[in-house]
DOROGU-183740 format. One record per residue: residue in one letter; y, z, x of N, C-alpha, C, CB in turn. Coordinates in Angstrom, 2 decimals, always signed. Glycine has a CB too. Example, Ala and Ser with C-alpha at 12.3 -4.5 7.8 and 13.67 -1.06 7.14 Angstrom:
REM residues 2
['A', [-5.69, +7.80, +13.19], [-4.50, +7.80, +12.30], [-3.30, +7.80, +13.20], [-4.47, +9.05, +11.31]];
['S', [-2.25, +7.08, +12.85], [-1.06, +7.14, +13.67], [+0.03, +7.87, +12.90], [-0.60, +5.72, +14.08]];
REM end
This chain:
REM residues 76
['X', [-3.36, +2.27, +13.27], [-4.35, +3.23, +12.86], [-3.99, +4.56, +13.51], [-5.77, +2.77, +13.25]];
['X', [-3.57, +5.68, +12.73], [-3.87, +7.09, +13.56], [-5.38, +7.70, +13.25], [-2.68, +8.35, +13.06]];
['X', [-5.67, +8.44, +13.81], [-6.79, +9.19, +14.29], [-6.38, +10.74, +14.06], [-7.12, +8.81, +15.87]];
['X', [-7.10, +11.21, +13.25], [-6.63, +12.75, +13.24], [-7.58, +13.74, +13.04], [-5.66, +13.04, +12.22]];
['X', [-7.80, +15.19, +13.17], [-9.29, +15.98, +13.47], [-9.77, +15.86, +11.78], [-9.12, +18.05, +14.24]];
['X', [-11.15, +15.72, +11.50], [-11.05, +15.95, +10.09], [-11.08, +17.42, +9.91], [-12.16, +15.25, +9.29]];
['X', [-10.47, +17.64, +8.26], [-10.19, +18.88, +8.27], [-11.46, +19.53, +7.75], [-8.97, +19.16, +7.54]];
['X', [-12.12, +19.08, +7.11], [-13.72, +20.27, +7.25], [-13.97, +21.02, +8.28], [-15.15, +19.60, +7.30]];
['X', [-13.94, +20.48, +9.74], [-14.41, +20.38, +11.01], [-13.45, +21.76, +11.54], [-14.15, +18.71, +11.76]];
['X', [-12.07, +21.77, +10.95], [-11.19, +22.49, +12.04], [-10.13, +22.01, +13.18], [-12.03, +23.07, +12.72]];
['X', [-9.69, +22.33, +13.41], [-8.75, +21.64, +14.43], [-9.42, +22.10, +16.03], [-6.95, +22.27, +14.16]];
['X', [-9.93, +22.06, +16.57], [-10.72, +22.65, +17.95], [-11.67, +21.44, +18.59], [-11.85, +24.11, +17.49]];
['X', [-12.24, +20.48, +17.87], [-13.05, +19.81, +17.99], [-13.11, +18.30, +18.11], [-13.53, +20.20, +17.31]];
['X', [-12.41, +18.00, +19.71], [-12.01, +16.47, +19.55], [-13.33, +15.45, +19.07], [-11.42, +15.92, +21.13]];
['X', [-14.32, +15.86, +18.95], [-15.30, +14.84, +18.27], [-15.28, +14.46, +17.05], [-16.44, +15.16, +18.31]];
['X', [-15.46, +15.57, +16.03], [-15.11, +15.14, +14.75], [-13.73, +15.09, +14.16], [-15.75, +15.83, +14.01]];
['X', [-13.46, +13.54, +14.68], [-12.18, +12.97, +14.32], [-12.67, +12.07, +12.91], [-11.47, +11.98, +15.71]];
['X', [-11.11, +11.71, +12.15], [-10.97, +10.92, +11.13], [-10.01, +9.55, +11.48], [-10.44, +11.81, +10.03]];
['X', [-10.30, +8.13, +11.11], [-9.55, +7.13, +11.73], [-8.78, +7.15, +10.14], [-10.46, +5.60, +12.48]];
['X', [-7.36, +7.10, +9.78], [-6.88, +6.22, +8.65], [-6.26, +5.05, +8.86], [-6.06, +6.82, +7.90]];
['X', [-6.72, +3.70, +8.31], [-6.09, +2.44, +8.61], [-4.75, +2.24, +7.82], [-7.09, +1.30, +8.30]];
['X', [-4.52, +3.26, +6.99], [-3.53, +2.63, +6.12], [-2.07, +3.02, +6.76], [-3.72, +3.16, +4.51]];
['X', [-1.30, +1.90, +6.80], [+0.14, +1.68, +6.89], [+1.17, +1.27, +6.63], [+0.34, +1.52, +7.29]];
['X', [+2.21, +1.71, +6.54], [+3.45, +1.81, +5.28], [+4.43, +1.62, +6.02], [+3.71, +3.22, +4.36]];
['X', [+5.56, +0.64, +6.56], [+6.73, +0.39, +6.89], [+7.69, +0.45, +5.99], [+6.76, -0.58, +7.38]];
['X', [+8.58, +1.35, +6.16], [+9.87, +1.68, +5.12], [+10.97, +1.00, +6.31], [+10.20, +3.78, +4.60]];
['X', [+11.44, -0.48, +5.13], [+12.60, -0.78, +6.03], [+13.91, -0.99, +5.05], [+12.27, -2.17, +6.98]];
['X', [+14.66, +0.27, +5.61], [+15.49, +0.05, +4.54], [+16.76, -0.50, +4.60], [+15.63, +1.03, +3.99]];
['X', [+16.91, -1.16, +6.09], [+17.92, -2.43, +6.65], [+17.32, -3.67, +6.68], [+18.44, -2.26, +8.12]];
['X', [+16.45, -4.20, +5.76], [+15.55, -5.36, +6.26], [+16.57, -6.39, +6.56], [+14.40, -5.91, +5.16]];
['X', [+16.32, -7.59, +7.74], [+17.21, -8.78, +8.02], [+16.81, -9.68, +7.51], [+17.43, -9.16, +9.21]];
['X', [+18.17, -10.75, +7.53], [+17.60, -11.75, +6.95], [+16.48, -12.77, +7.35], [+18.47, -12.27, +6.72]];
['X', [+15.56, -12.73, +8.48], [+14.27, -13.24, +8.32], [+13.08, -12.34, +7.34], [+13.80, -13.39, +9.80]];
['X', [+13.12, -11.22, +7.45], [+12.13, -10.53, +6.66], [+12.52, -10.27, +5.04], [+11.89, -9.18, +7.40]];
['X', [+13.92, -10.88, +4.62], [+14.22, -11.32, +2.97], [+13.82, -12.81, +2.86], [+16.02, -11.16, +2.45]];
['X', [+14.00, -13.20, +3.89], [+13.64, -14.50, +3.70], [+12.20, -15.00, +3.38], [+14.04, -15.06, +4.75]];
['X', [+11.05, -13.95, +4.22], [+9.62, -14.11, +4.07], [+9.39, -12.93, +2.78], [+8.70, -13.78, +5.69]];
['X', [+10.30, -12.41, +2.15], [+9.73, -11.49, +1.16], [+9.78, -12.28, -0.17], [+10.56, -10.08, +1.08]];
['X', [+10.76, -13.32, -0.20], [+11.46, -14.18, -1.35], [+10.21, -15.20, -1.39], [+13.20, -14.97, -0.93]];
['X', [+9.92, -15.81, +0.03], [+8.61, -16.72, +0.22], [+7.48, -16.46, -0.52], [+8.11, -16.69, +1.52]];
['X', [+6.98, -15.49, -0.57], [+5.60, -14.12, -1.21], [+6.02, -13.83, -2.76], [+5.71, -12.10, -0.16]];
['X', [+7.37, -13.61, -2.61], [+7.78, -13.13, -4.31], [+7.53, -14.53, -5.13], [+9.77, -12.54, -4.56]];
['X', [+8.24, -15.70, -4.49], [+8.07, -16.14, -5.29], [+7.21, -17.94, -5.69], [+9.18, -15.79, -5.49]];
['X', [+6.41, -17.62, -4.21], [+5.30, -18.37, -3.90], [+5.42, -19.53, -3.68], [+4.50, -18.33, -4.64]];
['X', [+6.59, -19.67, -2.39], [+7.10, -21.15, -2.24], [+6.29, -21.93, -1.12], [+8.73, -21.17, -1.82]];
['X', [+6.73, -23.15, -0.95], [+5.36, -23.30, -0.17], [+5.58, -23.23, +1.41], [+4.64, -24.78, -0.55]];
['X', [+4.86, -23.08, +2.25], [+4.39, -22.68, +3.48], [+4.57, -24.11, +4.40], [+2.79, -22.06, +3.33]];
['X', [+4.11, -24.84, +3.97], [+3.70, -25.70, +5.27], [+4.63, -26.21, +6.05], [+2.98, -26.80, +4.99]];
['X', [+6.17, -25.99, +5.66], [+7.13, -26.79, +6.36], [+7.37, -25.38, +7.41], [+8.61, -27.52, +5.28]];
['X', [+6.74, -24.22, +7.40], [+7.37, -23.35, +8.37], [+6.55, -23.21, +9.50], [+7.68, -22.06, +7.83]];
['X', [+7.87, -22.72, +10.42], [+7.16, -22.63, +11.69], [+5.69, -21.73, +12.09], [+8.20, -22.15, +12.49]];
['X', [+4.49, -22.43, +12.56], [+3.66, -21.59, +12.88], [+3.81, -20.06, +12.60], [+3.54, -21.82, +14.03]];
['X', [+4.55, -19.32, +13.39], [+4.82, -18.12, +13.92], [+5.03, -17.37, +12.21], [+6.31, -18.17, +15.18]];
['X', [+5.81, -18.08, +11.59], [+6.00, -17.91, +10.46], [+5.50, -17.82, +9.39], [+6.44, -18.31, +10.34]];
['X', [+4.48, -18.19, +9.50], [+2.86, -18.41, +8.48], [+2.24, -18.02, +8.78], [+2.07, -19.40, +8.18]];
['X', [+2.23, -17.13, +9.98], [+1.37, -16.41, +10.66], [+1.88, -14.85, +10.04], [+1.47, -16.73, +12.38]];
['X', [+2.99, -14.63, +10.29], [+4.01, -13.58, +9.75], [+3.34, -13.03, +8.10], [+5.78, -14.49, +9.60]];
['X', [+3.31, -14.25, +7.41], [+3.14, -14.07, +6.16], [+2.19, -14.08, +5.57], [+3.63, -14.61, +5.68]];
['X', [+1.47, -14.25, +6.50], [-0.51, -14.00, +6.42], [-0.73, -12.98, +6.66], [-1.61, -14.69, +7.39]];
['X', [-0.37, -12.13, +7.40], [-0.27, -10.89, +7.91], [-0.06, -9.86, +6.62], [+0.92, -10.89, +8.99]];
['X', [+1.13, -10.13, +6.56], [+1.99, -9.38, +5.31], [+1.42, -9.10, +4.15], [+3.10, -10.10, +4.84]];
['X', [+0.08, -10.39, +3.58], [-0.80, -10.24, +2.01], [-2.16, -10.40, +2.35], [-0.45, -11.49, +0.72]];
['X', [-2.44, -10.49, +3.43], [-3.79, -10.34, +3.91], [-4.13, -8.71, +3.81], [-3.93, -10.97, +5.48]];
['X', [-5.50, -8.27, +3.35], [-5.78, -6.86, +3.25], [-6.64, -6.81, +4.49], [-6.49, -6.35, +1.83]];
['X', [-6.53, -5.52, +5.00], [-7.10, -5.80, +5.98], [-8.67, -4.99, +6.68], [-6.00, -5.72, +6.68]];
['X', [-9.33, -5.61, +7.11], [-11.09, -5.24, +6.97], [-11.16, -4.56, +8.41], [-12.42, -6.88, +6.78]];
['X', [-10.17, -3.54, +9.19], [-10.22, -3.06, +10.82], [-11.79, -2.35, +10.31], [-8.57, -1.66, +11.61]];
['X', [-11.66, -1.31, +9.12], [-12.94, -0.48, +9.62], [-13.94, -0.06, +7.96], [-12.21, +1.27, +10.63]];
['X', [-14.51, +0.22, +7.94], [-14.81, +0.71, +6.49], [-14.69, +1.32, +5.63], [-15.31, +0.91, +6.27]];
['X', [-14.29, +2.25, +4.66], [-14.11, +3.56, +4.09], [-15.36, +4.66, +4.56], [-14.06, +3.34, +2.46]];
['X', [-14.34, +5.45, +4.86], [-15.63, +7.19, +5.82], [-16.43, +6.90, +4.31], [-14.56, +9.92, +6.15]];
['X', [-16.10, +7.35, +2.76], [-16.98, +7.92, +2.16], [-17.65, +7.04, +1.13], [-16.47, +9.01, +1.72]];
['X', [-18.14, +6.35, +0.60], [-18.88, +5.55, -0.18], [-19.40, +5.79, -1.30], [-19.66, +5.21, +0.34]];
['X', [-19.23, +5.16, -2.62], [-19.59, +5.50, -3.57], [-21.35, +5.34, -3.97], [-18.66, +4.89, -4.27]];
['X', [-22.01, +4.90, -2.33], [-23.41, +4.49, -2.18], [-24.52, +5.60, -2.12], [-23.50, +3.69, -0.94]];
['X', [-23.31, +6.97, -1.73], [-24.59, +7.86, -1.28], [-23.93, +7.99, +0.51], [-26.57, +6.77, -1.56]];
REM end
């Protein structure tokens, strides 16, 4: 997560900060464990013979993730 001033506010004012959760890894040497768990996901093989650590990896990877809420809401 970075944290950055929102820009309505100005840059002067460490209180009114903005959190964004979203994050983007560009790997453009990936190894062969992380082709190996991308092929797993692509093409939906099954899981249970892998190691813990490894299913953990790949839960990670398609799980969306709930850290905080959206600032603005279509509620009002």
């Amino acid at each position: 997560m970075i944290t950055i001033p929102c820009p309505e506010q100005g840059m002067g004012d460490e209180f009114n900060l903005m959190d964004h959760s979203d994050l983007y890894i560009l790997d453009f040497s990936p190894n062969l464990k992380t082709l190996c768990k991308l092929a797993v996901i692509q093409y939906s093989l099954e899981q249970s013979g892998l190691p813990h650590d490894i299913r953990w990896e790949l839960a990670a990877m398609t799980t969306n993730s709930t850290i905080s809420r959206p600032i603005f809401s279509s509620h009002g």
